[in-house]
N, C-alpha and C positions, 0 to 999 in steps of 0.2 A: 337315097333312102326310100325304104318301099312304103307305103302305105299302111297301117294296119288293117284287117278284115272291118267290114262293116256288119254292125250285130245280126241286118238279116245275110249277110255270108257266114258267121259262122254260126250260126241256126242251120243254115243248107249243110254245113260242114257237118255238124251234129248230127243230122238226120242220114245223111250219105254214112258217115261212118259206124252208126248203130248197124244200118245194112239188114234188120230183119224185123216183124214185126210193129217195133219199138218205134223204128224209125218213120215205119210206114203208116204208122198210130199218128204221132206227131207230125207228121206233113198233112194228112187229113185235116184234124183238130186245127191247124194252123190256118190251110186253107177257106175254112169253116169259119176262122177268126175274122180272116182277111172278107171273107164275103160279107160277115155283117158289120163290119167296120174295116169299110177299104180303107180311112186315114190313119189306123190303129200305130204304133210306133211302136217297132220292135227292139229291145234290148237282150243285152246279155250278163249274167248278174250272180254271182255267189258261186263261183269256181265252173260259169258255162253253162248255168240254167237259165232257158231261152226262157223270156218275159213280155208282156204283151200290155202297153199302156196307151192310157187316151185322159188326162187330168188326173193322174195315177197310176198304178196297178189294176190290171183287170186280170189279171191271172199270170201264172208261172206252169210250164209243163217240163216237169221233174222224168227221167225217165230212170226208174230201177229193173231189176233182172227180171220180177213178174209184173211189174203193173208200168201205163203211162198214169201220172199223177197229177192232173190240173184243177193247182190250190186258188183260190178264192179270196184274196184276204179280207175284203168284207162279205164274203159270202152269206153270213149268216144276216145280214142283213136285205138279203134279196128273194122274189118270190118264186119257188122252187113247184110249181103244181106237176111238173113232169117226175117230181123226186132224182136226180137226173145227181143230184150232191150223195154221194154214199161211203164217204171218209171224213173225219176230223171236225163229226155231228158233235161232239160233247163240246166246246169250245162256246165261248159267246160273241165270236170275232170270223174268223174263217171257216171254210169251207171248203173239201172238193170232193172233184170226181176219179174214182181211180177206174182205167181203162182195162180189164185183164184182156191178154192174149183171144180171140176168136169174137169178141165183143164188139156190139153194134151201141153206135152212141145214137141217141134220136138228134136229128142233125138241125131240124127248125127248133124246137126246144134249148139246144146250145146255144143255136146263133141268137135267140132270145135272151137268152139268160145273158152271155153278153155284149149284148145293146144296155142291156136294164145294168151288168155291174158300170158300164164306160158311162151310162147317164145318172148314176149315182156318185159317180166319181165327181163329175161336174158338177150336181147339186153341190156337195159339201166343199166342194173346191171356193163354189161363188157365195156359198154361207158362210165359211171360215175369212173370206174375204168381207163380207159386211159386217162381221162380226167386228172383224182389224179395225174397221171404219170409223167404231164408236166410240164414244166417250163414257 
């Protein structure tokens, strides 16, 4: 019996089989991921949306016909000075970025932003745990 893929194989699969822009969006963004959190733990989740966690969610990269789409889902709770979030602002929870076709992402502002989601994850993660603790 074979194996099944491991979620960063079929991320690679993902990206190979976009084959143009989309693809070559999210293998950047990805790489981007991986530099500012080389332990980051990748999954695959909701019919093959690659997911990117560290004591959580630190984001999801959706990819549709015009845009690559990386949601936030505590995004609104993190500090944006580059404005770098420019989708799914009305919310009081989430947050992203949507990538169109020829678009430059500022690439130290990303890897910032998630450092600060994967080190917010861990706050709440180790608050919700002393919270458990109490009486």
């Amino acid at each position: 019996m074979q194996k099944p893929p491991s979620p960063s194989q079929q991320i690679d699969a993902k990206i190979q089989h976009l084959n143009d822009w989309r693809g070559e969006t999210l293998a950047r963004v990805r790489a981007l991921i991986r530099q500012a959190l080389p332990d980051v733990v990748e999954a695959v989740k909701w019919r093959g949306v690659p997911v990117w966690e560290k004591a959580g969610i630190i984001c999801t990269g959706e990819t549709y016909k015009a845009v690559v789409k990386l949601t936030f889902p505590k995004g609104a709770a993190l500090d944006d000075p580059s404005r770098l979030f420019n989708a799914s602002l009305e919310g009081n929870t989430r947050r992203a970025i949507d990538i169109h076709e020829g678009e430059a992402l500022d690439e130290d502002a990303f890897k910032t932003l998630i450092r600060e989601a994967a080190a917010r994850n861990a706050s709440s993660a180790s608050g919700s745990k002393a919270k458990s603790g109490r009486r």
